[in-house]
C-alpha positions as a Markdown table, in Angstrom:
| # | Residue | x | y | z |
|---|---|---|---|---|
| 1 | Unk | 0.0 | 0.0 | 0.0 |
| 2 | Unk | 1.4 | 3.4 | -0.7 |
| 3 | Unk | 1.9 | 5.9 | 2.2 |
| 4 | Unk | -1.4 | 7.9 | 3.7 |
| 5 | Unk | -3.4 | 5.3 | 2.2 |
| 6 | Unk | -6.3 | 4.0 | 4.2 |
| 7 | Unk | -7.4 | 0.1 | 3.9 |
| 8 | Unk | -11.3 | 0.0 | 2.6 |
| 9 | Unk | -14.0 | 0.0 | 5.3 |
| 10 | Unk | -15.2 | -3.9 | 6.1 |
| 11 | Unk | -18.8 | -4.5 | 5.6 |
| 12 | Unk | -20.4 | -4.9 | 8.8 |
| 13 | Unk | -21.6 | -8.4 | 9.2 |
| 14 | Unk | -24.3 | -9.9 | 11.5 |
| 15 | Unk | -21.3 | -10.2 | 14.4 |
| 16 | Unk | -20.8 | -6.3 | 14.4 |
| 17 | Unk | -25.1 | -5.7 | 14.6 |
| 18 | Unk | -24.8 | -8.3 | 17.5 |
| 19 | Unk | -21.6 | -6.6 | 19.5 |
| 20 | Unk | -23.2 | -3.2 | 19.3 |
| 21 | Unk | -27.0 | -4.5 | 20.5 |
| 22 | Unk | -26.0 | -7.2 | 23.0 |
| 23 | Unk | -27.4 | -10.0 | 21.7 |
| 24 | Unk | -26.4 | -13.3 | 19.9 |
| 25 | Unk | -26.0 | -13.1 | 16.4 |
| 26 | Unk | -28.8 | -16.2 | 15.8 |
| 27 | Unk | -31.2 | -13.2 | 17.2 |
| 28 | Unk | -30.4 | -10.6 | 15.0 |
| 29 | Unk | -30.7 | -13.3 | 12.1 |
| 30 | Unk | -34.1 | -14.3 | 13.6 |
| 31 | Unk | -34.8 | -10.2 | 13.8 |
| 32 | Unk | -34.1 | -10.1 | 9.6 |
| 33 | Unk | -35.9 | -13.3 | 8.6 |
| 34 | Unk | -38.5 | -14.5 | 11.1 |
| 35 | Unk | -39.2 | -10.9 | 12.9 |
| 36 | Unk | -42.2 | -12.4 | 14.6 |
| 37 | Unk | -39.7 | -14.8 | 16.9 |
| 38 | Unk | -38.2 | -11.5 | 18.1 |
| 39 | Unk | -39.2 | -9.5 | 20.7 |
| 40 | Unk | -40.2 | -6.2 | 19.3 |
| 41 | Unk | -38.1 | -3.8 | 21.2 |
| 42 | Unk | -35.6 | -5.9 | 20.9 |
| 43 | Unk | -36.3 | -6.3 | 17.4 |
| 44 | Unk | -36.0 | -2.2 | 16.6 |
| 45 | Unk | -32.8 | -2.1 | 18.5 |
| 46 | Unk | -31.1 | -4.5 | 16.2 |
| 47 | Unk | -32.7 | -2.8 | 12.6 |
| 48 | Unk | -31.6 | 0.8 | 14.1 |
| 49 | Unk | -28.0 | -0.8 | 14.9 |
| 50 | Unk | -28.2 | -2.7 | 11.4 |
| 51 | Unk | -29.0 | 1.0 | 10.0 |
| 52 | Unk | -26.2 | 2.6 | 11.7 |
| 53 | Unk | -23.8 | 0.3 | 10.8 |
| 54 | Unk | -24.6 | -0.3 | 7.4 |
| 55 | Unk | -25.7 | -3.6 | 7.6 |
| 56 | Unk | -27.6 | -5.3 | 5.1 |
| 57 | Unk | -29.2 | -8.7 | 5.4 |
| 58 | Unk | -28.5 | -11.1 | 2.7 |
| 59 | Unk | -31.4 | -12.5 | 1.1 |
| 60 | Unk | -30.2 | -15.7 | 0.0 |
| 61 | Unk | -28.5 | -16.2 | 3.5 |
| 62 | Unk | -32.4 | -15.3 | 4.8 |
| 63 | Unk | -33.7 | -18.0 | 2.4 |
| 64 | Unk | -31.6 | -20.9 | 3.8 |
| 65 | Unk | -33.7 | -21.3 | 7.1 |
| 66 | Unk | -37.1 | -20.2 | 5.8 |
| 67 | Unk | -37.3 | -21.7 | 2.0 |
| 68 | Unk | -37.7 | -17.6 | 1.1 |
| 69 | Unk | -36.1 | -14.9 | -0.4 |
| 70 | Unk | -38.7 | -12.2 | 0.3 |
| 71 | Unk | -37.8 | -11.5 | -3.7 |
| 72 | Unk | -40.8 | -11.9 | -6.6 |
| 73 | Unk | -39.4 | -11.7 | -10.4 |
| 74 | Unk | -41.8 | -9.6 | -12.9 |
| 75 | Unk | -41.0 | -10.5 | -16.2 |
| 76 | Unk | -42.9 | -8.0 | -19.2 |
| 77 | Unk | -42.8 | -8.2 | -22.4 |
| 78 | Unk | -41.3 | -4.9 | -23.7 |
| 79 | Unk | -39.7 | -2.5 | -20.8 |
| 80 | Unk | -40.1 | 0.6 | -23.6 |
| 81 | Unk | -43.8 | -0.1 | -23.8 |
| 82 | Unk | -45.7 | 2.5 | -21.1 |
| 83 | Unk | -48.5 | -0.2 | -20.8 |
| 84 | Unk | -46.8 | -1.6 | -18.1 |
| 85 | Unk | -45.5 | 1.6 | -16.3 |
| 86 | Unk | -48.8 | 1.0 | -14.4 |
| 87 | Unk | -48.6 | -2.4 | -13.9 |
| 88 | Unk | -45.1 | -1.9 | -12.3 |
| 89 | Unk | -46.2 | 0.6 | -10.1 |
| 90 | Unk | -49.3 | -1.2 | -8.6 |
| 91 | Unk | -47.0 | -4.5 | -8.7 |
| 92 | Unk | -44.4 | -2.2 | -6.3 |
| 93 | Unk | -46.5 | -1.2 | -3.8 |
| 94 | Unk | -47.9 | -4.4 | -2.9 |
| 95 | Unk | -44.8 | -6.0 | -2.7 |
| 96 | Unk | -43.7 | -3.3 | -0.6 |
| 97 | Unk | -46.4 | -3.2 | 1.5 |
| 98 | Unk | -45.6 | -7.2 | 2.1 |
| 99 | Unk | -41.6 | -6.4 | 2.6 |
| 100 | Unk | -40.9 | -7.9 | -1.1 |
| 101 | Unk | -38.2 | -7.0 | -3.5 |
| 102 | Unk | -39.3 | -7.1 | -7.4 |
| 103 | Unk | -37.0 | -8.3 | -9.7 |
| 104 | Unk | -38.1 | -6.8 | -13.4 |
| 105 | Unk | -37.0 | -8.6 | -16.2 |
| 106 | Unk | -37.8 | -7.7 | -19.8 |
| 107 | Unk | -38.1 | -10.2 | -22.4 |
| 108 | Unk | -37.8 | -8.5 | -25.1 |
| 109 | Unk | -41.3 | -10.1 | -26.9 |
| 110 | Unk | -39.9 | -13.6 | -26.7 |
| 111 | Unk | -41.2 | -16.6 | -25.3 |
| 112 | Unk | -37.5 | -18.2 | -25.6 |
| 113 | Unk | -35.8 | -15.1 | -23.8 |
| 114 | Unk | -38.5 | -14.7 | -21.1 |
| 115 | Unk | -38.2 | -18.7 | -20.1 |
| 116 | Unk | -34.3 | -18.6 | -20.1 |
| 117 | Unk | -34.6 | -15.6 | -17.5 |
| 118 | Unk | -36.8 | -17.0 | -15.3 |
| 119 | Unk | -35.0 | -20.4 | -15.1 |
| 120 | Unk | -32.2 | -18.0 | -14.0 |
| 121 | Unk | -34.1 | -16.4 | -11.6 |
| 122 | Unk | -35.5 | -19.1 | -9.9 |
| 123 | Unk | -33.7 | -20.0 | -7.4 |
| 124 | Unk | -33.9 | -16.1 | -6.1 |
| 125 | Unk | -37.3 | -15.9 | -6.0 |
| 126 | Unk | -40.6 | -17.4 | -3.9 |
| 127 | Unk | -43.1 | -16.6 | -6.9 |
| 128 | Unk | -43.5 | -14.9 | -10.3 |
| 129 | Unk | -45.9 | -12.7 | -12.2 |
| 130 | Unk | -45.9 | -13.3 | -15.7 |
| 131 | Unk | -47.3 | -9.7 | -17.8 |
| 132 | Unk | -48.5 | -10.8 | -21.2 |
| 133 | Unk | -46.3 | -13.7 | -21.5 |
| 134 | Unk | -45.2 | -15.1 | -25.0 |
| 135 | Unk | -44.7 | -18.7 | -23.6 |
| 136 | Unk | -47.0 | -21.4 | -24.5 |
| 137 | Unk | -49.2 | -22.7 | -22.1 |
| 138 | Unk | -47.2 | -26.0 | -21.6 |
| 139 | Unk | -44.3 | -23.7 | -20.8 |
| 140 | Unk | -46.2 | -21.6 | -17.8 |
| 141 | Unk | -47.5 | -24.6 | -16.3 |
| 142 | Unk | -44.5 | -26.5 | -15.9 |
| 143 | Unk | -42.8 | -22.9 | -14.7 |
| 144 | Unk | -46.0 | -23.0 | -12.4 |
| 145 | Unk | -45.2 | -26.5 | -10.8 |
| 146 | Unk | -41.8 | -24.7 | -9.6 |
| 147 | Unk | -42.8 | -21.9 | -8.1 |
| 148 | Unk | -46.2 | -19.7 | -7.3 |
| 149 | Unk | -47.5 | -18.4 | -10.6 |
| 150 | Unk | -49.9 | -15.3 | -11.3 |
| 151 | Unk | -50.9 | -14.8 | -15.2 |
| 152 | Unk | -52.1 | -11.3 | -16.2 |
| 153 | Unk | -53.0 | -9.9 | -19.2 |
| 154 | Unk | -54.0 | -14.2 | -20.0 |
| 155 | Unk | -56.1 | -16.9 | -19.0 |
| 156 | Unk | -54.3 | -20.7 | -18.4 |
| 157 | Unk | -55.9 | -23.3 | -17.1 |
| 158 | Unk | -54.6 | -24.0 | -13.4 |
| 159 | Unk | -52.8 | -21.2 | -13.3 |
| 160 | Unk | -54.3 | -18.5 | -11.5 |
| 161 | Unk | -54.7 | -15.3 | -14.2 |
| 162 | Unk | -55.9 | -11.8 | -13.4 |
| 163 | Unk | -57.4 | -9.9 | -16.5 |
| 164 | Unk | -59.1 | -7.2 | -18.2 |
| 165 | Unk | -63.1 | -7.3 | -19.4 |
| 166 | Unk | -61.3 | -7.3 | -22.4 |
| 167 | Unk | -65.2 | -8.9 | -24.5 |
| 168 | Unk | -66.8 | -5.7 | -22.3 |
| 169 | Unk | -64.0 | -2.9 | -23.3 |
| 170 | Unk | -64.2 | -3.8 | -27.6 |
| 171 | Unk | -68.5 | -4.3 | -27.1 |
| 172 | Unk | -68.5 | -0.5 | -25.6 |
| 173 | Unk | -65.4 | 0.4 | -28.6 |
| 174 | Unk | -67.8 | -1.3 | -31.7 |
| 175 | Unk | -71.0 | 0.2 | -30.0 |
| 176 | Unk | -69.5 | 3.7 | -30.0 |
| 177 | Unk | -68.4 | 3.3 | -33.5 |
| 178 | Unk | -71.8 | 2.5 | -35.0 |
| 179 | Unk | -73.6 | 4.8 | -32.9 |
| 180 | Unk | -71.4 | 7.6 | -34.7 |
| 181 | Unk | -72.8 | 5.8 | -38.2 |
| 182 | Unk | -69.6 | 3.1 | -39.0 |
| 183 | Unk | -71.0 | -0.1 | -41.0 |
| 184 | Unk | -67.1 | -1.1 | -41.9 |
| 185 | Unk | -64.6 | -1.3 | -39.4 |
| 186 | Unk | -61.0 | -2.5 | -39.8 |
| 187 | Unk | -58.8 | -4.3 | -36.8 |
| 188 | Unk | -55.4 | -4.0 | -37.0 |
| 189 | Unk | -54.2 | -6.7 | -34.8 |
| 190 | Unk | -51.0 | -7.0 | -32.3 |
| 191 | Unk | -48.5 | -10.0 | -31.9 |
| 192 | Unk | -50.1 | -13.7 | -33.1 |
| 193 | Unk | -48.5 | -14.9 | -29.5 |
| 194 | Unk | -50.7 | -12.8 | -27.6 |
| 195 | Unk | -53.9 | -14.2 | -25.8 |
| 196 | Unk | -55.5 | -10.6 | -25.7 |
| 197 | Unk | -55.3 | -10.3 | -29.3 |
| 198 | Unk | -57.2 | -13.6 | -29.9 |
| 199 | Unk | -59.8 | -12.3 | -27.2 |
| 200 | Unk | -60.1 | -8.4 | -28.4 |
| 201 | Unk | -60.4 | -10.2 | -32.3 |
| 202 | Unk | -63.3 | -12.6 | -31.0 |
| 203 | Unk | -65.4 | -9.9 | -29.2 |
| 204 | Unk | -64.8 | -7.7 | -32.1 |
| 205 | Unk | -66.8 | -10.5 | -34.6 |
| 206 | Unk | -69.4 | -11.1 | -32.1 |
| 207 | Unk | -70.2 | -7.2 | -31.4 |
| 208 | Unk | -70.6 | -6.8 | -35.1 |
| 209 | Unk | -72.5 | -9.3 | -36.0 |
| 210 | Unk | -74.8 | -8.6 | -33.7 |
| 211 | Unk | -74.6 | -4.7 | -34.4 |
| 212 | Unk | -74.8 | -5.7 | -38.2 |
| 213 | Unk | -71.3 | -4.1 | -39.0 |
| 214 | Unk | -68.4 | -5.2 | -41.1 |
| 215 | Unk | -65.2 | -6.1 | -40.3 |
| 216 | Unk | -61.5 | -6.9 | -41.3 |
| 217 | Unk | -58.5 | -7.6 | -40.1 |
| 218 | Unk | -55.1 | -6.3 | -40.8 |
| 219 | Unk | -52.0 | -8.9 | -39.2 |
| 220 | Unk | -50.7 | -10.0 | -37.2 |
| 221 | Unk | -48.0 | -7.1 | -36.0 |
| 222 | Unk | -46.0 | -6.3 | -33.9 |
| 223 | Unk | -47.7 | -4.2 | -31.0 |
| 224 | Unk | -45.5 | -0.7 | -31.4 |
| 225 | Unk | -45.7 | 2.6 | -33.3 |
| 226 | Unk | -43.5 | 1.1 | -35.9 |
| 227 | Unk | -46.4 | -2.2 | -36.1 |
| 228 | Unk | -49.6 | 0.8 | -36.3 |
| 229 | Unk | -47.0 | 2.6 | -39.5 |
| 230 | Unk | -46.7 | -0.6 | -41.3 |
| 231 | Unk | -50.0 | -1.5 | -41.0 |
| 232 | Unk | -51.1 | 1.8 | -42.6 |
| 233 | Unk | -49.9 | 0.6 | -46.2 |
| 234 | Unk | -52.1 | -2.0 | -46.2 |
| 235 | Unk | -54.8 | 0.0 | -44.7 |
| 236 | Unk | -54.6 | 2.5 | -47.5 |
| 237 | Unk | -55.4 | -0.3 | -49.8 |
| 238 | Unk | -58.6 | -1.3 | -48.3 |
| 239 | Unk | -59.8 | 1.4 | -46.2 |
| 240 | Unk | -62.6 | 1.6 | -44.0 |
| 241 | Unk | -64.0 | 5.0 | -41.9 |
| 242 | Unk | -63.2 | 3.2 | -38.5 |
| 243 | Unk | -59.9 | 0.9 | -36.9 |
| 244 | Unk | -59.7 | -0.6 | -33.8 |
| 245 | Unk | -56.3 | -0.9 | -32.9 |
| 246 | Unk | -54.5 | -4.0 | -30.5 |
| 247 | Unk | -53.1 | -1.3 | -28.4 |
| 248 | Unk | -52.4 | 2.5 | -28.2 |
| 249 | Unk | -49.2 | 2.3 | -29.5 |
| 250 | Unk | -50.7 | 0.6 | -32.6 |
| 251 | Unk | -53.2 | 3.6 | -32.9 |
| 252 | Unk | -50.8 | 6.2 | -32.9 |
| 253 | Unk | -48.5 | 4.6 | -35.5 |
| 254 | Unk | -51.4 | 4.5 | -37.4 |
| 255 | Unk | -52.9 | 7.9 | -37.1 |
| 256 | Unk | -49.2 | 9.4 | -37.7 |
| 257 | Unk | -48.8 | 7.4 | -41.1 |
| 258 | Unk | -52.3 | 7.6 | -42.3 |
| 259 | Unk | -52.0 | 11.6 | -41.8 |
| 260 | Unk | -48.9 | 11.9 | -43.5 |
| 261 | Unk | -50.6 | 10.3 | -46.2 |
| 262 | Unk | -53.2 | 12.7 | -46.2 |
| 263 | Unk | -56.0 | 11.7 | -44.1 |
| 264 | Unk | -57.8 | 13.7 | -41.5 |
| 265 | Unk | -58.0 | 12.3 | -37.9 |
| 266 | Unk | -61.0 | 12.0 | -37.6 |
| 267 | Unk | -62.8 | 13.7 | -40.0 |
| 268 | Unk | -61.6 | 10.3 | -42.3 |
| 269 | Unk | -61.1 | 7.6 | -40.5 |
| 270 | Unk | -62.3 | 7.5 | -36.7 |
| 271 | Unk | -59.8 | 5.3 | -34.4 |
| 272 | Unk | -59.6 | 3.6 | -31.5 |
| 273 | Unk | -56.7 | 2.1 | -29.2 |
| 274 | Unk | -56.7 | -0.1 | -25.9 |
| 275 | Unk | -55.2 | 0.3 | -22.5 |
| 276 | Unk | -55.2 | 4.1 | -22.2 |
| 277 | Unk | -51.4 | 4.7 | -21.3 |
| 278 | Unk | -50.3 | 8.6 | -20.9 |
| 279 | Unk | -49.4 | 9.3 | -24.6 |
| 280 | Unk | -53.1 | 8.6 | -25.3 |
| 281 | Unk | -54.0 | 12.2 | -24.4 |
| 282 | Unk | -51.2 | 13.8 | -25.7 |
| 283 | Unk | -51.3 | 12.9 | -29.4 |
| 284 | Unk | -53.3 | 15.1 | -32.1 |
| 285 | Unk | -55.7 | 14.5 | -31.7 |
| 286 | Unk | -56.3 | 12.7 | -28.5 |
| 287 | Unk | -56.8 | 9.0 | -28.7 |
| 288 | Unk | -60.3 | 7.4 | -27.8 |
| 289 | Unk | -59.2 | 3.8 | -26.2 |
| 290 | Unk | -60.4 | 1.5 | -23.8 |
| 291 | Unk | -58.6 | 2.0 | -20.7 |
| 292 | Unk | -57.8 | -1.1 | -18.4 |
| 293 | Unk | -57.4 | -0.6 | -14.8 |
| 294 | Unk | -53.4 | -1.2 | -15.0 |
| 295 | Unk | -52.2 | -0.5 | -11.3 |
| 296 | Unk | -54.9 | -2.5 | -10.3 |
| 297 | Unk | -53.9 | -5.3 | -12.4 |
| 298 | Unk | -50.5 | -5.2 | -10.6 |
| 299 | Unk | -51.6 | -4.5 | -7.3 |
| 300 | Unk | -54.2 | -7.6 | -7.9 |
| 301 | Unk | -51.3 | -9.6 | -9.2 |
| 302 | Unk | -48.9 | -9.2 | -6.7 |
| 303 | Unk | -51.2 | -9.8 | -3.8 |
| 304 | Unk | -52.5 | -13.0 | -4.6 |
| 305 | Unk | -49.7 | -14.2 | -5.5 |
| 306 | Unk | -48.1 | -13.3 | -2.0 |
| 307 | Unk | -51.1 | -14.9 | -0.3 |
| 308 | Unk | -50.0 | -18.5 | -2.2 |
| 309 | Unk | -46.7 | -18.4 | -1.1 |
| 310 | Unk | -48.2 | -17.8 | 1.9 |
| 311 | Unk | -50.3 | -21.0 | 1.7 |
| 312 | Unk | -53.8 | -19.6 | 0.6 |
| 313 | Unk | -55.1 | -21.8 | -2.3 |
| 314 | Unk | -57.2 | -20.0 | -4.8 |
| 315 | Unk | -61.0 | -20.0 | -5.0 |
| 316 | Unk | -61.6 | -20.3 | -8.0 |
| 317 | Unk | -60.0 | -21.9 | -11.7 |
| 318 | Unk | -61.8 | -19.2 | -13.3 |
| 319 | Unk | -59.5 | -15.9 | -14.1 |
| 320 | Unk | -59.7 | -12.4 | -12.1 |
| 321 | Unk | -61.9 | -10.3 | -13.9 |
| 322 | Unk | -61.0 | -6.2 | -13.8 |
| 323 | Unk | -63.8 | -4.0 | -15.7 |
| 324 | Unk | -62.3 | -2.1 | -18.7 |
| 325 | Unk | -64.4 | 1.4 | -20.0 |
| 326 | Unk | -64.5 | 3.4 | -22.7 |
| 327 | Unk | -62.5 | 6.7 | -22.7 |
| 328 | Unk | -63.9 | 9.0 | -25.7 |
| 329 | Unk | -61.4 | 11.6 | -26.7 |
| 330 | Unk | -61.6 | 13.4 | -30.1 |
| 331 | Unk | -59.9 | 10.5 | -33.0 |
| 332 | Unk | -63.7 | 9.7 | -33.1 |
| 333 | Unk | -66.9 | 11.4 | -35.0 |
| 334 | Unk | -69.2 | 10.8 | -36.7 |
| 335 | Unk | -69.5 | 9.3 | -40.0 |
| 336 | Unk | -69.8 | 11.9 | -43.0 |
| 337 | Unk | -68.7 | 9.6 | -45.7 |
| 338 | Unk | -70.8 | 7.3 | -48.3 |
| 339 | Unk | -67.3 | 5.3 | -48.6 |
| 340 | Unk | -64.3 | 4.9 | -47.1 |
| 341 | Unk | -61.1 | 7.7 | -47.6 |
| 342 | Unk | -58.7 | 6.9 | -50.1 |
| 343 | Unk | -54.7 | 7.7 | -49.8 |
């Protein structure tokens, strides 16, 4: 070592938290991972020691006598799509509530890359919620038989799923659109892996048949602003004065392209998103969507899946059912056109 140098601070360990409150060290480890076997004065002493010193519990070390880390993994599909900045933030504060760590990981829209994580991650964590998954259903039910598993977004048989009123949400969407004069109505359509699509796609058929309307499909696509711009060129093709799009990101694409090209939002083509995230209202003009009830979806998520790992069996095989509504904003009017616009 050169001269004046000073040697780096040790890490305080469970000895040092012990010394300073008077106690053995088997307490203090008691006080960090079964604080109920602790006697609550006692029990402060030793976290305001712990804080002082700089002591932090080790999580795996926790999990060796208890079977738990006190650590849920999150894995979502895209981190850069704002549909889940709710979800994360209702997922947080029920974990934190409970004294849970999230670990996020982002899958990047693969089935493949969000299984290899989680096989990773399992040995870290007690349980995991799985936001619009890309596995196959074979794939979350063996990951289920691991470890505690909460589905949103999805509905798996045994698996425990919490989603949106997804055949509620596209009724009101279709209703609004023929109540504003639409007979033809176009869906452009997200990722062919995703169990929302298929649902959104169904409800769509059934609402129009029995509203008497028309419908097509553009896709499958991927569910981004880049996935609503490409599906524009074939939209221009075969238009039609309405769209329902898989997602807001979708819409926007598409209202950004279809403008460039000429159109006028709504005055042309009336559209409509899903899932309300904050660039809905911010976009010109302001996107009508169906909103879902996103932190509640994570809040929902993480709590049940806290109360299995707790021991609580569910109720029910049949999914958690959030209500979705319709949010009108102005990228819907009425329809003043005998036929569709043309690019």
């Amino acid at each position: 070592m050169t001269a004046g140098s000073e040697e780096p601070a040790r890490p305080a360990t469970i000895y040092d938290v012990a010394r300073a409150v008077g106690v053995a060290p088997s307490t203090v480890s008691r006080a960090f991972a079964r604080p109920g076997r602790v006697n609550v004065e006692t029990a402060a002493r030793i976290r305001l020691a712990a804080a002082e010193l700089g002591y932090r519990a080790n999580a795996l070390a926790r999990a060796l006598p208890t079977g738990r880390t006190s650590m849920i993994a999150l894995a979502i599909s895209d981190i850069t799509n704002p549909f889940y900045n709710e979800i994360i933030r209702g997922a947080q504060v029920a974990a934190t509530e409970a004294g849970y760590t999230i670990l996020l990981a982002d899958t990047q829209e693969s089935g493949a890359v969000e299984r290899a994580a989680l096989e990773r991650a399992m040995a870290m964590v007690d349980g995991i919620v799985l936001a619009t998954t890309r596995m196959s259903d074979s794939a979350i039910r063996v990951l289920a038989k691991q470890r505690p598993v909460i589905v949103l977004n999805r509905a798996v048989s045994d698996v425990p799923s919490v989603v949106t009123d997804n055949a509620r949400g596209m009724r009101r969407a279709v209703e609004h659109l023929g109540e504003l004069g639409h007979q033809r109505i176009t869906y452009v359509a997200g990722p062919e892996a995703s169990w929302a699509d298929g649902m959104r796609w169904r409800s769509l058929r059934e609402a129009a048949m029995e509203l008497e309307l028309q419908v097509r499909r553009i896709g499958p696509g991927p569910p981004t602003v880049a996935g609503g711009a490409k599906a524009a060129a074939d939209f221009v093709h075969h238009p039609t004065t309405a769209v329902i799009a898989y997602n807001d990101r979708v819409a926007i694409g598409l209202m950004r392209e279809l403008s460039a090209a000429g159109a006028l939002i709504p005055r042309d083509v009336s559209v409509v998103g899903f899932d309300n995230i904050f660039a809905a209202d911010l976009v010109t003009p302001p996107l009508t969507t169906v909103a879902a009830p996103l932190k509640a979806m994570g809040l929902t998520a993480v709590r049940n899946l806290l109360a299995i790992i707790g021991g609580a069996r569910p109720r029910s095989t049949e999914p958690i059912s959030l209500p979705s509504r319709l949010v009108v904003r102005a990228s819907t009017a009425p329809c003043l056109r005998t036929g569709a616009w043309r690019g």
